[in-house]
Backbone bond lengths (Angstrom), bond angles and torsions (degrees), N, CA, C in turn:
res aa  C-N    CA-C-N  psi(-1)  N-CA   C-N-CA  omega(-1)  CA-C   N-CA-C  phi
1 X - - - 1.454 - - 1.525 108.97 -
2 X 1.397 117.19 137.29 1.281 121.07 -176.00 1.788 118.33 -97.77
3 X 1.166 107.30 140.55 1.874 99.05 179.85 1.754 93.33 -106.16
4 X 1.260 105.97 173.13 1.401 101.56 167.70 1.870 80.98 -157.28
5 X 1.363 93.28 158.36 1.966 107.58 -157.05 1.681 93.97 -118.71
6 X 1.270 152.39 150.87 1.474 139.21 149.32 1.724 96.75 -136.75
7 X 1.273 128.04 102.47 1.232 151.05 164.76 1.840 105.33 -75.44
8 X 1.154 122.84 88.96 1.469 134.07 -174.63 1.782 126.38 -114.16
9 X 0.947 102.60 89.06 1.563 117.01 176.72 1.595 122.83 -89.50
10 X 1.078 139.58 108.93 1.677 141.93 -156.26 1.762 93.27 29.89
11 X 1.913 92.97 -99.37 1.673 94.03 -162.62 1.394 106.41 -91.46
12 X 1.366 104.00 -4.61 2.155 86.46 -164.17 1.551 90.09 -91.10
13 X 1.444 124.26 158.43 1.044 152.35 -161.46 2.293 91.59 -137.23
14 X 1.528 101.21 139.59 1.179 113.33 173.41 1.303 123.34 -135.47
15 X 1.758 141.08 87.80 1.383 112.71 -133.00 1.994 72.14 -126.00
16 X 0.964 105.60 153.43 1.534 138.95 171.58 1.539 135.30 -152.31
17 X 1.229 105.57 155.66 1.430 98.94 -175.70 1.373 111.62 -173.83
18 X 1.710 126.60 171.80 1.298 135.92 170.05 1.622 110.73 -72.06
19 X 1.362 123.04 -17.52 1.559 122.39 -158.46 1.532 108.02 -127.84
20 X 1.319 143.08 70.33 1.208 147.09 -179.87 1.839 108.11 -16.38
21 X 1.579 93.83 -36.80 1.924 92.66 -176.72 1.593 130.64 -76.11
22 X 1.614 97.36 -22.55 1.021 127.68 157.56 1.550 131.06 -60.42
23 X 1.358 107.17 -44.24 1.608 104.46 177.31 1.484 90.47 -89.12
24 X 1.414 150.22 -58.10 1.142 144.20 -164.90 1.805 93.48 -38.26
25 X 1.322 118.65 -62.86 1.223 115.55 -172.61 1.219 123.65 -69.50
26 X 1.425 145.01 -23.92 1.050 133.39 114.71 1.800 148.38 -2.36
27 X 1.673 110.87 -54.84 1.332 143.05 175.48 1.572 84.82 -69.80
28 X 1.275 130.41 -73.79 1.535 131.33 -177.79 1.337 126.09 -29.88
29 X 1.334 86.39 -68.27 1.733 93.23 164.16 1.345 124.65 -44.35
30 X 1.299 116.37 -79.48 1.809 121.38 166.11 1.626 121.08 -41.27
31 X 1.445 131.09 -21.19 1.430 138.64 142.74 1.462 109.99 -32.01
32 X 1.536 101.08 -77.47 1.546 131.55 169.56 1.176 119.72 -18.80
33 X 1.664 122.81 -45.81 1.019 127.93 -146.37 1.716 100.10 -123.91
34 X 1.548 104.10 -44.56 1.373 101.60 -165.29 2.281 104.17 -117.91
35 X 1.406 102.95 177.37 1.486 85.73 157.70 1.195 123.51 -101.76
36 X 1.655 146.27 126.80 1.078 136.63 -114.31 1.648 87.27 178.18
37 X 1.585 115.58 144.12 1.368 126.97 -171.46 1.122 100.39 -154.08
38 X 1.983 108.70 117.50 1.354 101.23 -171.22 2.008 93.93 -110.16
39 X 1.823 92.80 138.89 1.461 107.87 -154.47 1.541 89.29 -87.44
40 X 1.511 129.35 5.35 1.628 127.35 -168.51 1.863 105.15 75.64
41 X 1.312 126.75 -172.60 1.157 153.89 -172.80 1.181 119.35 -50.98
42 X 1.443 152.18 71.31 1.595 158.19 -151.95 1.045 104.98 -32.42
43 X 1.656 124.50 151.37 1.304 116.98 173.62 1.818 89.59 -147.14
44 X 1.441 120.42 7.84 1.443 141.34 162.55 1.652 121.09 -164.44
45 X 1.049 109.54 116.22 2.039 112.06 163.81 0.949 106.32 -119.18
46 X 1.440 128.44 137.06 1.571 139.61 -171.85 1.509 111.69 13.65
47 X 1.339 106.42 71.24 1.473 92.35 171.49 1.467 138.15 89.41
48 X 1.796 88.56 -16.90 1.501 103.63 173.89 1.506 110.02 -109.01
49 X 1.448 112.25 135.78 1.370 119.61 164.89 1.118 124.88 -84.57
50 X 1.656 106.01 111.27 1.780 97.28 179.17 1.833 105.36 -92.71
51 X 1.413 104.23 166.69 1.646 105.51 -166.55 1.593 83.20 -153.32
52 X 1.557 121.25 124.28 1.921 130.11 177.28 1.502 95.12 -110.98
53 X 1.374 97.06 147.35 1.526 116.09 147.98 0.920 113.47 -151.88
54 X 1.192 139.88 167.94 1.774 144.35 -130.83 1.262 88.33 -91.11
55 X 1.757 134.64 -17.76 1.289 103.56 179.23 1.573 114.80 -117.18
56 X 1.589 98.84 3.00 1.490 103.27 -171.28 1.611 121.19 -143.66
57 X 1.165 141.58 -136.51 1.509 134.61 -157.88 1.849 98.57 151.59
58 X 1.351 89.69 86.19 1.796 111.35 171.84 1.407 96.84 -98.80
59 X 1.935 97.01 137.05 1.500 119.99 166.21 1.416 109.68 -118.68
60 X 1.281 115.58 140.39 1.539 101.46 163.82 1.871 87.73 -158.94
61 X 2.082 90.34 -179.46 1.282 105.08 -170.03 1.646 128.92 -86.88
62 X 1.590 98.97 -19.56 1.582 126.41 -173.16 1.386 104.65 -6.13
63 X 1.109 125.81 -76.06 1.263 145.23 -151.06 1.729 99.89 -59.04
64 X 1.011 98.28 -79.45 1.450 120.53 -178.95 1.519 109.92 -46.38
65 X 1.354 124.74 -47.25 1.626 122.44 170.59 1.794 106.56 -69.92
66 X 1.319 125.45 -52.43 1.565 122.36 165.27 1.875 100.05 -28.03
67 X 1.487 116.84 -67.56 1.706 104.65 -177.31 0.970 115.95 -56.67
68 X 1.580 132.38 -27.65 1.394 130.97 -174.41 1.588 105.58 -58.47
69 X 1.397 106.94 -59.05 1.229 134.80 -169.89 1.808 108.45 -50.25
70 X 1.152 100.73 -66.97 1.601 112.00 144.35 1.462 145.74 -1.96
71 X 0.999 79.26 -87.93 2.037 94.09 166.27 1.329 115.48 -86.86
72 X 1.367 124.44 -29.47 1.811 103.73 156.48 1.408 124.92 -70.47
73 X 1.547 131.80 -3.75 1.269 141.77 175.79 1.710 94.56 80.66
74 X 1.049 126.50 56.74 1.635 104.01 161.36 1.114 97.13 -110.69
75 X 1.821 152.28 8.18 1.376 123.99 -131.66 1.508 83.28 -95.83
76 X 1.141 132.02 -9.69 1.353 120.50 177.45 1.584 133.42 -99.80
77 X 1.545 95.05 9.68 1.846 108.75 158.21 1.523 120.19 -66.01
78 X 1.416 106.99 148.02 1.424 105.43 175.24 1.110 113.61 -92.72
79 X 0.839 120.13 179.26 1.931 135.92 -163.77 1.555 76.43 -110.24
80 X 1.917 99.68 143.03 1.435 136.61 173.94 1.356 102.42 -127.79
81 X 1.410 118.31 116.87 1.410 121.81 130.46 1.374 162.52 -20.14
82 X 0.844 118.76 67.44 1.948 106.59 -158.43 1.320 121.01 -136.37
83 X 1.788 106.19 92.43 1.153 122.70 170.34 1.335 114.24 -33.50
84 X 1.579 89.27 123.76 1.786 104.01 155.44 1.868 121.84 -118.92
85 X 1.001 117.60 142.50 1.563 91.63 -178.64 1.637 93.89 -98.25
């Protein structure tokens, strides 16, 4: 059985799935129908960094907390210690 995923924020569109034939056919359809530009394989969606390897699919925030960090001016505080037991 096939899933197919669509993660949709205003314009970006995020489509995934277990069945490569399935999202291809999917992507087709919405071509078909709408105007639509596929950017290939994510390597960021809102903020999230995606990272593949043949056996897996890591997300994290890095990126997006570095700007946080950034534009409020802390990136140049030091890290404190503080034992808890």
């Amino acid at each position: 059985m096939s899933s197919v995923y669509m993660m949709i924020y205003i314009d970006n569109i995020l489509i995934m799935g277990n069945g490569k034939s399935v999202v291809e056919s999917l992507n087709e359809y919405l071509h078909s129908t709408f105007y639509i530009k596929d950017l290939g394989a994510p390597k960021y969606f809102l903020g999230i960094e995606i990272a593949r390897s043949d056996q897996r699919i890591s997300l994290n925030y890095r990126k997006f907390i570095l700007e946080i960090i950034s534009e409020v001016g802390i990136s140049r505080c030091r890290l404190v210690v503080i034992p808890i037991e």
